[in-house]
GUGU-74790 format. One record per atom (N, C-alpha, C): y, x, z; residue in three letters; atom name; residue number from 0. Coordinates in Angstrom, 2 decimals. Atoms other than C-alpha are relative to their C-alpha. Example, Ala and Ser with C-alpha at 12.3 -4.5 7.8 and 13.67 -1.06 7.14 Angstrom:
BEGIN
PT   north    east      up residuo atomo num
PT   -1.19    0.89    0.00     ALA     N   0
PT   -4.50   12.30    7.80     ALA    CA   0
PT    1.20    0.90    0.00     ALA     C   0
PT   -1.19   -0.82   -0.06     SER     N   1
PT   -1.06   13.67    7.14     SER    CA   1
PT    1.09   -0.77    0.73     SER     C   1
This chain:
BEGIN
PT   north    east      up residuo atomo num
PT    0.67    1.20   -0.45     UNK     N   0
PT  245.96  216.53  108.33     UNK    CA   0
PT   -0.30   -0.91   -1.18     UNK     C   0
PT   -0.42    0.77    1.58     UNK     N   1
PT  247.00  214.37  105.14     UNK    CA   1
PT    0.03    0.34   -0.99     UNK     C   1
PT   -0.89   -0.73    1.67     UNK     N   2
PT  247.67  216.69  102.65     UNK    CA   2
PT   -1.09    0.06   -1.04     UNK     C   2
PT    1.34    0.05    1.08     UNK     N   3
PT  244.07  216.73  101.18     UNK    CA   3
PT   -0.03   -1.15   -0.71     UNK     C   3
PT    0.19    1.00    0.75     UNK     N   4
PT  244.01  213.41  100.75     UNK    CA   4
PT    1.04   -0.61   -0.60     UNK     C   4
PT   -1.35    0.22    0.60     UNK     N   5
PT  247.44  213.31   98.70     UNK    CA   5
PT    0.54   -0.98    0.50     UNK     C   5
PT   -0.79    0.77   -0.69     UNK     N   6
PT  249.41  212.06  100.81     UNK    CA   6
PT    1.52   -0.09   -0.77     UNK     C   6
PT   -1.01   -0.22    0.77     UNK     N   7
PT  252.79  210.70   99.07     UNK    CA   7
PT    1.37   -0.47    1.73     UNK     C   7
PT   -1.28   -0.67   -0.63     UNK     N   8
PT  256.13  211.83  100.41     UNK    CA   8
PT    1.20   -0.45   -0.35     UNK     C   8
PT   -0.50    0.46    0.50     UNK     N   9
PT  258.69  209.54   99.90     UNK    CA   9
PT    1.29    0.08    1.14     UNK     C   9
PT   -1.34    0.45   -0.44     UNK     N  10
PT  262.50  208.46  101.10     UNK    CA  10
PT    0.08   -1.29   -0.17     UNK     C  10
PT    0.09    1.64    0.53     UNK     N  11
PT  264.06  204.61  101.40     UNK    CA  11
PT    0.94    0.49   -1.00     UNK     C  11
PT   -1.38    0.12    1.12     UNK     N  12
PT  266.31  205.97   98.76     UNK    CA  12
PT   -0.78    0.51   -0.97     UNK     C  12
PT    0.92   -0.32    1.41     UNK     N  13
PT  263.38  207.05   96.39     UNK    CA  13
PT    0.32   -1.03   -1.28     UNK     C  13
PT    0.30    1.43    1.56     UNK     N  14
PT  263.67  205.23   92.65     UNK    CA  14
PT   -1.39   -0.17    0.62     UNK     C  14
PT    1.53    0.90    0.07     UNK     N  15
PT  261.05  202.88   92.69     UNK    CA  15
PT   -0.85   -0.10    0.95     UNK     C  15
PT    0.47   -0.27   -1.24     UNK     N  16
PT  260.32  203.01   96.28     UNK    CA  16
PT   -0.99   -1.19    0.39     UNK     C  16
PT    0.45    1.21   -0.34     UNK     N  17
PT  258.75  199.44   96.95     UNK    CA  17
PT   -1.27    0.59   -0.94     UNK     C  17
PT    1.19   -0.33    1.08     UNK     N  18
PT  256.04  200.30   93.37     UNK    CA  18
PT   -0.66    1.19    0.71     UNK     C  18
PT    0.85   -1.20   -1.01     UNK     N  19
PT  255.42  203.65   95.49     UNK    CA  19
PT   -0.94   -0.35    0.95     UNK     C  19
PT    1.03    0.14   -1.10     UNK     N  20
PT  254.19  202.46   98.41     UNK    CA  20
PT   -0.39   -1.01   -0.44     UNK     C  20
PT    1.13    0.89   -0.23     UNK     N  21
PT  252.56  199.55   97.09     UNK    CA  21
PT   -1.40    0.64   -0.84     UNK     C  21
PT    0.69   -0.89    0.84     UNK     N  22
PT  250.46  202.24   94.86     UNK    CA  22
PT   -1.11    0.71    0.78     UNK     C  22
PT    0.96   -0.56   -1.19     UNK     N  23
PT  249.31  203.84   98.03     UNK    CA  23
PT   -0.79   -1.04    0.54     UNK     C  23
PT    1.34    1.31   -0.51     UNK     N  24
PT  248.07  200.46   99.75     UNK    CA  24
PT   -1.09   -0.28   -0.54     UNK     C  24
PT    1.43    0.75    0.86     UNK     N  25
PT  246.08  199.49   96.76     UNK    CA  25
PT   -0.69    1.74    0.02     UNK     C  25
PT    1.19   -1.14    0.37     UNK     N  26
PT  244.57  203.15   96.46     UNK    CA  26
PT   -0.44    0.64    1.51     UNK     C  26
PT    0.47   -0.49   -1.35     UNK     N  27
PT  244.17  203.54  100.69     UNK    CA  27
PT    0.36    1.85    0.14     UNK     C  27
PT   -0.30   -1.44   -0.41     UNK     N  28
PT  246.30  206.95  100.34     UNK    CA  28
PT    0.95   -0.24    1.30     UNK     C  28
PT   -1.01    0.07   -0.91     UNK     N  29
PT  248.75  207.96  103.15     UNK    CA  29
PT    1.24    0.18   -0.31     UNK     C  29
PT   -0.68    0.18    0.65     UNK     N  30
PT  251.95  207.41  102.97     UNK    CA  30
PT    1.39    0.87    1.01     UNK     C  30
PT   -1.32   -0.26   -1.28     UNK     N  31
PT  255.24  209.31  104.89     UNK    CA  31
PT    1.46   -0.22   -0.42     UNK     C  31
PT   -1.65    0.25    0.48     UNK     N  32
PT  258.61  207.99  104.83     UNK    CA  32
PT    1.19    0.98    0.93     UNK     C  32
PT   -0.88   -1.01   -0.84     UNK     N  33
PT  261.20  211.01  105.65     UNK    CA  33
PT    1.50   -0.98    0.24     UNK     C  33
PT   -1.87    0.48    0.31     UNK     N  34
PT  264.75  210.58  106.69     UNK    CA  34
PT    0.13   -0.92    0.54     UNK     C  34
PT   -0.40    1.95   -0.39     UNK     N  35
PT  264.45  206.75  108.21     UNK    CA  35
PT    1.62    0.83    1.00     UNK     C  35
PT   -1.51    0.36   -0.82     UNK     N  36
PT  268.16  205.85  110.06     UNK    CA  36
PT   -0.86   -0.65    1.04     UNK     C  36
PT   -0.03    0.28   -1.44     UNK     N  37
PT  267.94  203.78  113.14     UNK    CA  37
PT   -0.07   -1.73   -1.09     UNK     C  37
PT    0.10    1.06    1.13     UNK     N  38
PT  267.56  200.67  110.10     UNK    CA  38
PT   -1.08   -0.03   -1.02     UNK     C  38
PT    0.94   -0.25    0.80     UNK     N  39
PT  264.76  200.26  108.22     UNK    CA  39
PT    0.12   -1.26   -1.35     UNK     C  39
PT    0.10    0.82    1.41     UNK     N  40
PT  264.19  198.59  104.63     UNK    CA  40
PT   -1.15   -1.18   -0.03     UNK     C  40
PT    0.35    1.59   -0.44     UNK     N  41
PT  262.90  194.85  105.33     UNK    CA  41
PT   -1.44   -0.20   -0.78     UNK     C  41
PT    1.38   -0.32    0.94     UNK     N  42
PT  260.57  195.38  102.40     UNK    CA  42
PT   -1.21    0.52    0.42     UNK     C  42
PT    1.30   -0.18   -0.73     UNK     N  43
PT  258.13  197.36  104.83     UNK    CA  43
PT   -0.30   -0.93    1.03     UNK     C  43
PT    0.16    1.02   -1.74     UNK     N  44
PT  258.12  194.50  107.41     UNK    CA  44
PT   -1.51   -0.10   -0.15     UNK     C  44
PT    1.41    0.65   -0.07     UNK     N  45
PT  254.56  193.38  106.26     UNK    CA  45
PT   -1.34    1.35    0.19     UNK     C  45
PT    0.63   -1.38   -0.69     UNK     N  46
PT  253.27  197.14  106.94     UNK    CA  46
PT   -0.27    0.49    1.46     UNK     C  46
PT   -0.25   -0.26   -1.53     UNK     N  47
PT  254.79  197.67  110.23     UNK    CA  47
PT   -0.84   -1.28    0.43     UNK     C  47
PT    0.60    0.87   -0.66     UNK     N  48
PT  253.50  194.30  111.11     UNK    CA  48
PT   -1.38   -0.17   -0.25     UNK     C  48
PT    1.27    0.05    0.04     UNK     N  49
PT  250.21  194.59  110.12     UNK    CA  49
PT   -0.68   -1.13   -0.79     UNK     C  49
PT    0.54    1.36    0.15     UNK     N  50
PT  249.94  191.64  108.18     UNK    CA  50
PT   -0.61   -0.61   -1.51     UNK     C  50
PT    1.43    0.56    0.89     UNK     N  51
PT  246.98  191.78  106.16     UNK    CA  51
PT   -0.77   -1.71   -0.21     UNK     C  51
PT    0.60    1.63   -0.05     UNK     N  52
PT  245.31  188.45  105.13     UNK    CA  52
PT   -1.33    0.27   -1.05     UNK     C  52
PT    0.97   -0.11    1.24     UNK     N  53
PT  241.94  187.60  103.16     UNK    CA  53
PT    0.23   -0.55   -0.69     UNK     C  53
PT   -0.62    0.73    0.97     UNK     N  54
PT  241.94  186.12  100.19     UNK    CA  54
PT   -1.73   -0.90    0.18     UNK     C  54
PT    0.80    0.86    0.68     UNK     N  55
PT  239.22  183.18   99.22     UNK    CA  55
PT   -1.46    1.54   -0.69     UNK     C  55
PT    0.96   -1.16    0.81     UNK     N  56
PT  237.28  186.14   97.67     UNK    CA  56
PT   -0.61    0.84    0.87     UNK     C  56
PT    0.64   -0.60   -1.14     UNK     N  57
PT  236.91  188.16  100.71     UNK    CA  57
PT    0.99    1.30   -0.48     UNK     C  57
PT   -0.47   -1.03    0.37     UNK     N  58
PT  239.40  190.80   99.27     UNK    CA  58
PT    1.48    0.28    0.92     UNK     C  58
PT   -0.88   -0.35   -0.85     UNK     N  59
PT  241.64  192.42  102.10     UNK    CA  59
PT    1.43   -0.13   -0.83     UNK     C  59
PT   -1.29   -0.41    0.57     UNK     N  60
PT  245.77  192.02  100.93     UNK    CA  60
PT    0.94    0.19    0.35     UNK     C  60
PT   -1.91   -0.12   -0.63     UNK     N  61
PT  249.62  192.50  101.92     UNK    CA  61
PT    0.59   -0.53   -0.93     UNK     C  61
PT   -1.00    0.55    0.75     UNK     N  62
PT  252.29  190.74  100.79     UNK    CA  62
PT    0.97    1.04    0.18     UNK     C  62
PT   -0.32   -1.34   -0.28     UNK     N  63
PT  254.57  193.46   99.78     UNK    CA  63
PT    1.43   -0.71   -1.31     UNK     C  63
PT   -1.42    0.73    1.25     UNK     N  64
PT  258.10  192.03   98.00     UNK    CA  64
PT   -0.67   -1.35   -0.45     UNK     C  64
PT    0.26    1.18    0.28     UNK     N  65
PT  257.16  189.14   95.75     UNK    CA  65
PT   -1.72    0.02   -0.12     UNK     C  65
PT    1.40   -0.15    0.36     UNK     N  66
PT  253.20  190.36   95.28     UNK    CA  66
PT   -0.78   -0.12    1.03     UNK     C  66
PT    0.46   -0.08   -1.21     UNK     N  67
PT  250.54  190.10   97.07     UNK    CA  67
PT   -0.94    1.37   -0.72     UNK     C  67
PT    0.83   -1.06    1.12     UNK     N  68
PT  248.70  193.82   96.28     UNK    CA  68
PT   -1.21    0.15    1.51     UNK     C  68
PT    1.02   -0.70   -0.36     UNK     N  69
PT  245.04  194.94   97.53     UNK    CA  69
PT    0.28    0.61    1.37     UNK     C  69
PT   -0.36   -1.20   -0.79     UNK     N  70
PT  245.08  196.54  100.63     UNK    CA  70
PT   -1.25    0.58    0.71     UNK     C  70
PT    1.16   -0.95    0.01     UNK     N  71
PT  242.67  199.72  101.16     UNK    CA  71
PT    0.39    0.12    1.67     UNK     C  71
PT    0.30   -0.27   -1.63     UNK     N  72
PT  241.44  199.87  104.66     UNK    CA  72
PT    0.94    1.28    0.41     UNK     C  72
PT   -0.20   -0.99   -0.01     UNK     N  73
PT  242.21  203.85  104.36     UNK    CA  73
PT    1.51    0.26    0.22     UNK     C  73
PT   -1.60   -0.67   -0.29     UNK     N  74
PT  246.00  203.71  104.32     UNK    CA  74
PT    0.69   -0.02    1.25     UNK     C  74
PT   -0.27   -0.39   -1.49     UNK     N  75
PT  248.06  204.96  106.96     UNK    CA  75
PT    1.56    0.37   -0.70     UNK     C  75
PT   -1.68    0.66    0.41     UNK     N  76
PT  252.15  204.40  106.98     UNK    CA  76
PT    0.26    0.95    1.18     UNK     C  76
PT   -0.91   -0.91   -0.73     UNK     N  77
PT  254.24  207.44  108.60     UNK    CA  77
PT    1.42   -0.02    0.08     UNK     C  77
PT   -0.69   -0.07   -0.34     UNK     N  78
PT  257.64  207.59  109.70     UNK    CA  78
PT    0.68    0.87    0.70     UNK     C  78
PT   -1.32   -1.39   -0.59     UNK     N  79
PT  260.46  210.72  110.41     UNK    CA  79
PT    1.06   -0.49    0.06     UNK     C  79
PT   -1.22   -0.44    0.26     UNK     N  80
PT  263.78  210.99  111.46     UNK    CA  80
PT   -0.01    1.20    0.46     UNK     C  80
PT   -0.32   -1.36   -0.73     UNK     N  81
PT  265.80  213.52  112.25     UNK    CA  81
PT    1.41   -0.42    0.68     UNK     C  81
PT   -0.98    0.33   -1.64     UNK     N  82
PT  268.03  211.31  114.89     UNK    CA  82
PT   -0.47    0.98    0.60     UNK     C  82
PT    0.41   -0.65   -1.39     UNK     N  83
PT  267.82  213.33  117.77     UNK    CA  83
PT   -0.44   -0.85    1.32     UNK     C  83
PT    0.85    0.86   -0.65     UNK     N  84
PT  267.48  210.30  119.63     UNK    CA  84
PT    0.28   -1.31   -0.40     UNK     C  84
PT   -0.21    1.10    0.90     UNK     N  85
PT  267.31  207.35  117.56     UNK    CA  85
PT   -0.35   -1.40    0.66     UNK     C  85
PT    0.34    1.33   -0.76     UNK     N  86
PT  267.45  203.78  119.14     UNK    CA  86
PT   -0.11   -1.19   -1.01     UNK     C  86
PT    0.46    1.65    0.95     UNK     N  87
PT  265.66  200.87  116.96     UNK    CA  87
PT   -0.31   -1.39    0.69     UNK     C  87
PT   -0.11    1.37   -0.48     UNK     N  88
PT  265.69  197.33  117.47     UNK    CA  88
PT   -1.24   -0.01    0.76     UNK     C  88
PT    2.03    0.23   -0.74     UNK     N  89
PT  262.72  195.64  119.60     UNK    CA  89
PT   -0.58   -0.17   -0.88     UNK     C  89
PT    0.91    1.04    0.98     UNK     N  90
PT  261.28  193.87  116.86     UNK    CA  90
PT   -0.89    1.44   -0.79     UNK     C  90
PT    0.60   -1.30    0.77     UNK     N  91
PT  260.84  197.29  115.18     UNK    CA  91
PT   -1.25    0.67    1.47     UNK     C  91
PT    0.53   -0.72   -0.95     UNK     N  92
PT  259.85  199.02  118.27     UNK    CA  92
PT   -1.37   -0.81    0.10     UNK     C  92
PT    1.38    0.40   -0.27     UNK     N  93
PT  257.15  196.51  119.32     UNK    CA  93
PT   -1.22   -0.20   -1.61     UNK     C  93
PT    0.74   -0.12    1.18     UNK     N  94
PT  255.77  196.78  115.61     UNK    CA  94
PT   -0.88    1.64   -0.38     UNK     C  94
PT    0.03   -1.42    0.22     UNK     N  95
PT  255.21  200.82  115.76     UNK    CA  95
PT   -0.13    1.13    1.04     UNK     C  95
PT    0.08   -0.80   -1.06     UNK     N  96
PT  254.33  203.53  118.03     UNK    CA  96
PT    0.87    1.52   -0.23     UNK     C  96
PT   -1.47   -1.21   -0.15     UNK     N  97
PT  257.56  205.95  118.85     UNK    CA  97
PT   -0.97    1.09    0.73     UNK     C  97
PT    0.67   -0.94   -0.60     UNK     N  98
PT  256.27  209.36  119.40     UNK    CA  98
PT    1.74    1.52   -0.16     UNK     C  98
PT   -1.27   -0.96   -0.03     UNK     N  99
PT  259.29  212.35  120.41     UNK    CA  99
PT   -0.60    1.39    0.12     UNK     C  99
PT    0.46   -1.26    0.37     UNK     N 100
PT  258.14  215.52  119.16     UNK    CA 100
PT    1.21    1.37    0.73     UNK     C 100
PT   -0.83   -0.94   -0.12     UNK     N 101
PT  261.18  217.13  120.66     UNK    CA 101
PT    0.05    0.21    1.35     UNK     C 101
PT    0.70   -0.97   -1.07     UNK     N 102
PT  259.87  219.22  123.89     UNK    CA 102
PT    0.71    1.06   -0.19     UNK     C 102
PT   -0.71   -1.60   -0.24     UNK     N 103
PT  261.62  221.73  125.47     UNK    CA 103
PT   -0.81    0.19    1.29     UNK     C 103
PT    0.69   -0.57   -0.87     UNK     N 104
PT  260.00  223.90  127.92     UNK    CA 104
PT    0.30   -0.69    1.75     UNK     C 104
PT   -0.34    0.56   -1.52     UNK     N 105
PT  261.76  222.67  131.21     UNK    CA 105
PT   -0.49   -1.13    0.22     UNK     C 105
PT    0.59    1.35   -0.11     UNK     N 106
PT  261.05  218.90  130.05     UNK    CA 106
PT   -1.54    0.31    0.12     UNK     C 106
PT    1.73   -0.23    0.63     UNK     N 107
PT  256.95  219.98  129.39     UNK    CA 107
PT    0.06    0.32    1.65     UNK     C 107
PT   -0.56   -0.61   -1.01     UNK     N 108
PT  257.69  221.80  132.84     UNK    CA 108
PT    0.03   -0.92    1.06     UNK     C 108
PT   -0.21    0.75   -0.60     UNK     N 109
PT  258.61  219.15  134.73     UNK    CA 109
PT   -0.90   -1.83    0.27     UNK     C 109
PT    1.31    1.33    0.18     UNK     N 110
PT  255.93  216.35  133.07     UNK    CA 110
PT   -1.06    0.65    0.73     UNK     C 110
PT    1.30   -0.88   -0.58     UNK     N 111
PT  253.22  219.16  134.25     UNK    CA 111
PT    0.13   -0.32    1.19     UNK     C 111
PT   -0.30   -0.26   -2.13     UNK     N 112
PT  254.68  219.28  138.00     UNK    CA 112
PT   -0.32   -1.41    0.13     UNK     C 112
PT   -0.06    1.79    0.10     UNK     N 113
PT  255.05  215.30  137.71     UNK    CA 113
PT   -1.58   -0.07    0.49     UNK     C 113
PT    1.40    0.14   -0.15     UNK     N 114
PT  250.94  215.00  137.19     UNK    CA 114
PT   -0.59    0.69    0.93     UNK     C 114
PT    0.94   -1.01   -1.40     UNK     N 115
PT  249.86  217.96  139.25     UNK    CA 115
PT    0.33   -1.18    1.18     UNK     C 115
PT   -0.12    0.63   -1.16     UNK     N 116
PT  251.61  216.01  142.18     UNK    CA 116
PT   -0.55   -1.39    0.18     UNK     C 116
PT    0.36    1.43   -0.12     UNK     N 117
PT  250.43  212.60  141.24     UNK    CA 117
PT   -2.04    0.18    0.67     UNK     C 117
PT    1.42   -0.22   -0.24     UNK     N 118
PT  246.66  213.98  141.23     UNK    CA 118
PT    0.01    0.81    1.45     UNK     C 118
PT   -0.29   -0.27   -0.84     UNK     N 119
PT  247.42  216.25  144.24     UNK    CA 119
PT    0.26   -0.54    1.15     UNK     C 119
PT   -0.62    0.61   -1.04     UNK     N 120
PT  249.66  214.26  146.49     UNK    CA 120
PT    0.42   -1.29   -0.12     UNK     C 120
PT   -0.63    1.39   -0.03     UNK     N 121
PT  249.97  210.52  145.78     UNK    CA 121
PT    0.98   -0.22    0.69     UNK     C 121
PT   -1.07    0.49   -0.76     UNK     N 122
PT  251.92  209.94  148.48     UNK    CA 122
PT    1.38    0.38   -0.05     UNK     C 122
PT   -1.81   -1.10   -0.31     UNK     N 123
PT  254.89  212.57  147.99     UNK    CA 123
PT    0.39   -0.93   -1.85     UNK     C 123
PT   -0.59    0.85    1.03     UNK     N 124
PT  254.88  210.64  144.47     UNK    CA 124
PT    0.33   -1.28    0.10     UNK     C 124
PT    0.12    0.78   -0.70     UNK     N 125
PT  254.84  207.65  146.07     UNK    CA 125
PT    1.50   -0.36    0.63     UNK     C 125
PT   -1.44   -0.07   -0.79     UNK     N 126
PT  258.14  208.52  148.32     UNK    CA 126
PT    0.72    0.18   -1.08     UNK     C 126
PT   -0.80   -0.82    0.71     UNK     N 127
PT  259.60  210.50  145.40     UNK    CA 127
PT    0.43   -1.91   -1.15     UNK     C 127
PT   -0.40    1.08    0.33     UNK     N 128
PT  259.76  206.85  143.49     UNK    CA 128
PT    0.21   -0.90    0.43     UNK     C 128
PT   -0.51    1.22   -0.57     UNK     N 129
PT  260.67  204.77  146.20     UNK    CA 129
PT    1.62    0.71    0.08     UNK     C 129
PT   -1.16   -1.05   -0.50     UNK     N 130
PT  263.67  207.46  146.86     UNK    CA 130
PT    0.75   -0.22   -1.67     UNK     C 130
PT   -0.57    0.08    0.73     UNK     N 131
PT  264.73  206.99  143.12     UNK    CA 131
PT   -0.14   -1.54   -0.13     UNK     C 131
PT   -0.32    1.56   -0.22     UNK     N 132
PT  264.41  203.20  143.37     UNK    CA 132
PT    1.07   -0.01    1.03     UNK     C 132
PT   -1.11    0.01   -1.39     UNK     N 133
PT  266.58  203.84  146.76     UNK    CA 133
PT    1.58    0.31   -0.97     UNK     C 133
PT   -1.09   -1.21    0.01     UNK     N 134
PT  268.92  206.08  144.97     UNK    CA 134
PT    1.09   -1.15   -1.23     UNK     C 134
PT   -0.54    0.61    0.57     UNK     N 135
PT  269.40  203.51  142.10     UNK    CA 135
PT    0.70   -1.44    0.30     UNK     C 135
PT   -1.03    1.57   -0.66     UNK     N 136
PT  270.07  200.52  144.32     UNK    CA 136
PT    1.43    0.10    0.55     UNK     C 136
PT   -0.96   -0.39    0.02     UNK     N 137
PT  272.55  202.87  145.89     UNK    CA 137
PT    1.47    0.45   -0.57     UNK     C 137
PT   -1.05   -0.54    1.42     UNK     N 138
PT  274.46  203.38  142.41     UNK    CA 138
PT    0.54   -1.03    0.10     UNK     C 138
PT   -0.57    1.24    0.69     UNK     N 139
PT  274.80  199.77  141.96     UNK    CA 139
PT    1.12   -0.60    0.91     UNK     C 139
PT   -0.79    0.57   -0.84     UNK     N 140
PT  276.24  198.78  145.49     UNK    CA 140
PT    0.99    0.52    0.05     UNK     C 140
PT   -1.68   -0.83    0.50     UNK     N 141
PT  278.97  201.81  144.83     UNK    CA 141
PT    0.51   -0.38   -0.33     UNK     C 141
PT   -0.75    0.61    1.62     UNK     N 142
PT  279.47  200.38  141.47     UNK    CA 142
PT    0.80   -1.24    0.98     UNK     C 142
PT   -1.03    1.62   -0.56     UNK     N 143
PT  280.53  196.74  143.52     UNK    CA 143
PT    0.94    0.14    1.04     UNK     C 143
PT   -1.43   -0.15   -1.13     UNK     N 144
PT  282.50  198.48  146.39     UNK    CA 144
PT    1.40    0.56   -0.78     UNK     C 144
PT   -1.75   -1.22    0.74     UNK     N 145
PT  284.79  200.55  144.01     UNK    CA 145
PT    0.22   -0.94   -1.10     UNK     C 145
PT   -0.75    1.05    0.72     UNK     N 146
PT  285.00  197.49  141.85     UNK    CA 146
PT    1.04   -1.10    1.14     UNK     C 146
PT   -0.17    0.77   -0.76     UNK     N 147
PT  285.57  195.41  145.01     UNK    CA 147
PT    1.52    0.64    0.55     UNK     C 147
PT   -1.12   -0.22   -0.31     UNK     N 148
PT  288.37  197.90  146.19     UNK    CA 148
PT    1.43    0.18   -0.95     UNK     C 148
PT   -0.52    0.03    0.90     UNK     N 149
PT  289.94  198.66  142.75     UNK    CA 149
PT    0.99   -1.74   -0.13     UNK     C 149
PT   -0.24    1.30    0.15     UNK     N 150
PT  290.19  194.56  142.77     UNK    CA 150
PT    1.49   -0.19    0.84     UNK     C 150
PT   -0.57    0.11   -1.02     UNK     N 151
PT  292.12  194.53  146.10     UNK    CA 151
PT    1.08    0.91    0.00     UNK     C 151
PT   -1.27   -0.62    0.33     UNK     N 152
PT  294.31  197.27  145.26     UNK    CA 152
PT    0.75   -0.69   -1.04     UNK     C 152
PT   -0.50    0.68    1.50     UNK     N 153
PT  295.36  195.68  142.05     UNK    CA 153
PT    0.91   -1.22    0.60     UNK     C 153
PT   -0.45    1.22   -0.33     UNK     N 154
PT  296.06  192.44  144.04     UNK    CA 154
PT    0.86    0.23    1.14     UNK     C 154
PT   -1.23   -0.23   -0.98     UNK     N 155
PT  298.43  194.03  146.75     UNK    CA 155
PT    0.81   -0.06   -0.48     UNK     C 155
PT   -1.60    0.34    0.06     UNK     N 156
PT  301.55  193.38  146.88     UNK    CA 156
PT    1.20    1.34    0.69     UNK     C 156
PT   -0.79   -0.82   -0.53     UNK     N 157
PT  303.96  195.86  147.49     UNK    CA 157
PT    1.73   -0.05    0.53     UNK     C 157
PT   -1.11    0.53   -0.75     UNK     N 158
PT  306.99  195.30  150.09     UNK    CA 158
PT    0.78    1.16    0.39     UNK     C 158
């Protein structure tokens, strides 16, 4: 997809990681950061957030650490882990679009059946999510009787 247009391949634990990617902005290459944790390096905030500005000149930029460098329409900011299922803050989340590459046949399987029935049979999808709305109101009122009796046992008295 990327690879023609030298795409650089970096880590947050690269030397000179901040000069890297601000190398790509100003030259509109792509950029992929392997390896992220469930924490990201504060230094990309103005990437994820999008927060280009003009200058007086008309010259697109990012503030990127203490600089403000060029920024080429063309670049494009990637992101890997290899959590299996990695949970990031909101702030991150609503900055970035989470995509889960990790499909197994039953899950694929079960999204397919999902749609067939929605286009098919509205209605049986229809029941089928009022029945798991049912099922979860039913969890919760459990949850308060077996707290409610737990309570009452606790508070007997024994004669």
């Amino acid at each position: 997809m990327n690879k023609d247009e030298g795409m650089l391949v970096l880590k947050f634990t690269t030397k000179n990681f901040l000069r890297e990617v601000t190398a790509v902005v100003r030259n509109g290459k792509p950029c992929l950061v392997e390896d992220i944790e469930e924490s990201l390096d504060p230094a990309i905030d103005p990437i994820l957030g999008q927060q280009q500005f003009m200058t007086e000149a008309g010259i697109m930029q990012i503030r990127l650490g203490s600089d403000n460098v060029d920024y080429d329409e063309n670049f494009k900011f990637y992101m890997t882990t290899k959590l299996p299922n990695p949970h990031y803050l909101p702030e991150i989340c609503i900055k970035v679009t989470l995509i889960n590459f990790t499909v197994t046949f039953e899950g694929l399987e079960q999204q397919l059946l999902g749609d067939v029935v929605i286009a098919e049979k509205p209605e049986v999808e229809e029941k089928r999510t009022q029945l798991v709305l049912t099922m979860a109101e039913d969890q919760k009122n459990l949850k308060k009787l077996e707290d409610t009796i737990l309570e009452k046992l606790s508070s007997a008295t024994t004669e």
